[in-house]
C-alpha positions in Angstrom: -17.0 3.9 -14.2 -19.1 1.2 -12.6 -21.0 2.6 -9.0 -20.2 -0.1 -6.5 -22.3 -1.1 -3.8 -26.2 -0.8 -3.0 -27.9 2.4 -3.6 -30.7 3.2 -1.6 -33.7 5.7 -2.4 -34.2 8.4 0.6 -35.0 12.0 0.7 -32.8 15.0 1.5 -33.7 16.5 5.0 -30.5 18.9 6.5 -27.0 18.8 6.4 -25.7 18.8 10.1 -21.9 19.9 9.2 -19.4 19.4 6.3 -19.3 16.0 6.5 -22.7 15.0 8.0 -26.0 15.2 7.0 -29.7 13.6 7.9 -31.5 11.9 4.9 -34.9 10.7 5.7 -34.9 6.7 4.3 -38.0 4.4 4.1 -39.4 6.5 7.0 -36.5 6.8 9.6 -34.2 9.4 9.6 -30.3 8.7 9.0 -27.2 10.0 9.7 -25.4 9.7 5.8 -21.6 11.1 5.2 -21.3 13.6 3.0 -18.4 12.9 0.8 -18.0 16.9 -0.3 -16.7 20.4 1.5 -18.8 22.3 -0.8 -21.5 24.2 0.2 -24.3 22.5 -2.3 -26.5 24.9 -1.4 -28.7 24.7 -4.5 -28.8 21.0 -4.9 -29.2 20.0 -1.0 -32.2 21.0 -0.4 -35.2 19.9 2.0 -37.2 16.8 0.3 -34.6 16.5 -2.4 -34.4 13.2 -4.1 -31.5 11.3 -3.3 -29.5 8.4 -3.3 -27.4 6.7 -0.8 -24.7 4.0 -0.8 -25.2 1.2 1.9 -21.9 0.7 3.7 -22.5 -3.3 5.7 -18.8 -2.3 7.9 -20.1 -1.6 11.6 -16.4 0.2 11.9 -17.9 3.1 10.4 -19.1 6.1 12.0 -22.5 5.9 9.4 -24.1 3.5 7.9 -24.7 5.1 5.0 -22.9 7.7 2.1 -24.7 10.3 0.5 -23.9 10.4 -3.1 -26.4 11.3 -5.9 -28.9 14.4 -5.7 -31.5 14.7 -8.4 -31.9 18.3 -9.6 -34.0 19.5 -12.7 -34.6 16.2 -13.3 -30.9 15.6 -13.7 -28.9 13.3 -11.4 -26.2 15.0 -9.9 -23.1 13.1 -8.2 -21.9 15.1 -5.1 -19.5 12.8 -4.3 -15.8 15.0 -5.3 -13.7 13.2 -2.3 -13.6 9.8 -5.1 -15.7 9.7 -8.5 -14.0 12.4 -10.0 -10.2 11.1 -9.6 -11.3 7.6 -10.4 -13.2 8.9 -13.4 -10.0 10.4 -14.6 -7.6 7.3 -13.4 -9.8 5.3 -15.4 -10.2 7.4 -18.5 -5.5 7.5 -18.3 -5.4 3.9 -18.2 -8.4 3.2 -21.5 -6.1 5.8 -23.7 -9.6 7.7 -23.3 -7.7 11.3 -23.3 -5.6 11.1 -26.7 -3.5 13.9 -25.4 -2.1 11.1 -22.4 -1.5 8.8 -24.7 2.1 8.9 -25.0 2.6 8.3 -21.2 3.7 5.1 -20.4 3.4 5.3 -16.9 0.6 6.7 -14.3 1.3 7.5 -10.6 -1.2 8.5 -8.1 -1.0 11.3 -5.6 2.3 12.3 -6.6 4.3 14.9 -4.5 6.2 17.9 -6.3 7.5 20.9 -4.9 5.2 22.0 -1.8 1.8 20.3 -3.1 0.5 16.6 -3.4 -0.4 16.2 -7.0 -3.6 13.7 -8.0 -2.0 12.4 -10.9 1.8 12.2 -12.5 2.6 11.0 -15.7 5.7 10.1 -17.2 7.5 8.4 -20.5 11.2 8.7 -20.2 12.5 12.1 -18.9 9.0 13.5 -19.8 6.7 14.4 -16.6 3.2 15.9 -17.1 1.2 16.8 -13.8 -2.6 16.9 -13.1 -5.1 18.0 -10.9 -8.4 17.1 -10.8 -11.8 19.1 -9.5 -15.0 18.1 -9.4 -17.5 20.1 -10.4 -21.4 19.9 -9.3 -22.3 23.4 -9.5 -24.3 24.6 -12.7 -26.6 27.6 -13.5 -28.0 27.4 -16.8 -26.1 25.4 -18.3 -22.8 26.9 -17.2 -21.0 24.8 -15.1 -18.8 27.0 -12.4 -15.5 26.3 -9.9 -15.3 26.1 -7.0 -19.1 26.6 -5.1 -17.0 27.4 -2.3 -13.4 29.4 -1.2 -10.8 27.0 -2.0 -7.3 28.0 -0.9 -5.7 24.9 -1.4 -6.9 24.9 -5.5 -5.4 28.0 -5.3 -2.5 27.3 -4.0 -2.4 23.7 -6.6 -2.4 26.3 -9.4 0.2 28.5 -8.3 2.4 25.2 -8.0 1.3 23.8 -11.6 2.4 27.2 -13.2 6.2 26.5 -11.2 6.3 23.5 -12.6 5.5 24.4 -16.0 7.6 27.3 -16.1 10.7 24.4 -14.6 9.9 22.3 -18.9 7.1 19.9 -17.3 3.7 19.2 -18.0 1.3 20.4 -15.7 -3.0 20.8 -16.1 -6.0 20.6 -14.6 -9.0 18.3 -15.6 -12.5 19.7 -14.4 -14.7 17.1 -14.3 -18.7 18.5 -14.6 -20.3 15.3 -12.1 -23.7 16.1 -14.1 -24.8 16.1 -17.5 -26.3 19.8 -18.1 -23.3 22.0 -18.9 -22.2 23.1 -22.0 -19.2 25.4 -20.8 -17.6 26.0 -17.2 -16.1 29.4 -16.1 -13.9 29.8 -12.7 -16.5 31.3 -10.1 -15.4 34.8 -9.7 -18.6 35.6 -7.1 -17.0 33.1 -4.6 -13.5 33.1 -5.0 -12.1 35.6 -7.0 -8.2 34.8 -6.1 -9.2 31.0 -7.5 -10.5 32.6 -10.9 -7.2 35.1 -10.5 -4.3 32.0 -10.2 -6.5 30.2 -13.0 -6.1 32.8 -15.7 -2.6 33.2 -14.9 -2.1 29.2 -15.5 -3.5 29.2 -18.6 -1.0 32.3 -19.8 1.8 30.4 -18.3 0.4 27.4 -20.2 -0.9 25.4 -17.8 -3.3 22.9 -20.0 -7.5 23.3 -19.2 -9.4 20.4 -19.5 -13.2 19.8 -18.5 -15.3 16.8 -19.2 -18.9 16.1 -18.5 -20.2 13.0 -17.2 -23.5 11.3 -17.3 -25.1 9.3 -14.6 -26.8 6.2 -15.3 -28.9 4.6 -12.2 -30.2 2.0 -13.8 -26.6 1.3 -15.3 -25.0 2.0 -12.3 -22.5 3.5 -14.5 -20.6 7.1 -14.9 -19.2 8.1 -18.0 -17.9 11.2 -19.2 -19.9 11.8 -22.7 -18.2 15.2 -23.5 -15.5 17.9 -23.5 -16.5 21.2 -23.0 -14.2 24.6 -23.4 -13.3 26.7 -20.3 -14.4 29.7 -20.7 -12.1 32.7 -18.9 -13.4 36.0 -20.2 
């Protein structure tokens, strides 16, 4: 996946609320969106290296989004609101995930049942149904989901095990928006009733994926490189 638009060098100075944050660039300090609900605690911290996108639209509230973090001299995309659902859109349409293959047809943000779905597939009468999370939380080289009390991936699971128990297709991709994990486990410490509904979804059958994804500045280019297992024990 090619990053669009001009990225600009700053460093991380304090995140004002969810979607705000001040980022100190070429001397002056910035308001920069913050395309994430997460908590990010461990990744935005004071002086942290970052990287911004340049927005020229005098429409918008800032001037500039905050999307890259360098951690562990890794870089780290924090943006979940797009990468990781384009990263999967664009992976569906290359034939990239061999187990899609035999969909002839992608939707996006379908609505089933109660929920809004961020993918729907279908090839005749069969229907297959995604989610997607991004993941930028890791601890040694375990990534974990969610870094913050999700009800609303809760409730996407619960949903995803009605409509595989009703003959669909229904999983959820994790995608790992960092390089440095090997595995990724549901995380129990901050949202036990999340790591609950998953474990139920996979015994109903709900499909697990995760993929890791490497960011390349100079490139400008995110890529997933790997699968790795999810890991429910």
């Amino acid at each position: 996946m090619k990053i669009e638009g001009e990225l600009v060098k700053g460093r991380f100075v304090e995140r004002l609320n969810r979607f705000e944050a001040v980022v100190e660039i070429e001397g002056s300090r910035e308001l920069v969106h913050v395309p994430n609900t997460g908590r990010l605690k461990e990744l935005l911290t004071k002086k942290a290296a970052v990287l911004v996108r340049k927005f020229d639209n005098p429409n918008r509230k800032t001037k500039f989004g905050l999307l890259f973090v360098k951690k562990g001299g890794v870089w780290v995309s924090i943006d979940s609101a797009n990468l990781p659902n384009r990263i999967v859109y664009d992976a569906l349409k290359s034939n990239t995930f061999e187990q899609f293959a035999a969909y002839s047809e992608i939707r996006r943000e379908v609505t089933l049942l109660n929920s809004r779905f961020d993918f729907g597939l279908f090839n005749g009468e069969q229907e297959y149904y995604i989610e997607v999370k991004g993941v930028t939380l890791v601890e040694d080289r375990q990534a974990f989901f969610p870094d913050a009390p999700t009800t609303r991936g809760t409730r996407h699971l619960e949903e995803l095990v009605n409509i595989k128990l009703s003959g669909k297709g229904a999983g959820v991709i994790f995608i790992v928006q960092r390089e440095d994990a090997d595995e990724i486990r549901p995380n129990d410490r901050t949202d036990k009733g999340f790591g609950i509904a998953l474990r139920n979804a996979k015994k109903a059958g709900v499909d697990l994926f995760a993929y890791v994804c490497k960011i390349d500045i100079d490139q400008k280019q995110v890529n997933i490189i790997k699968s790795i297992p999810v890991v429910l024990d």
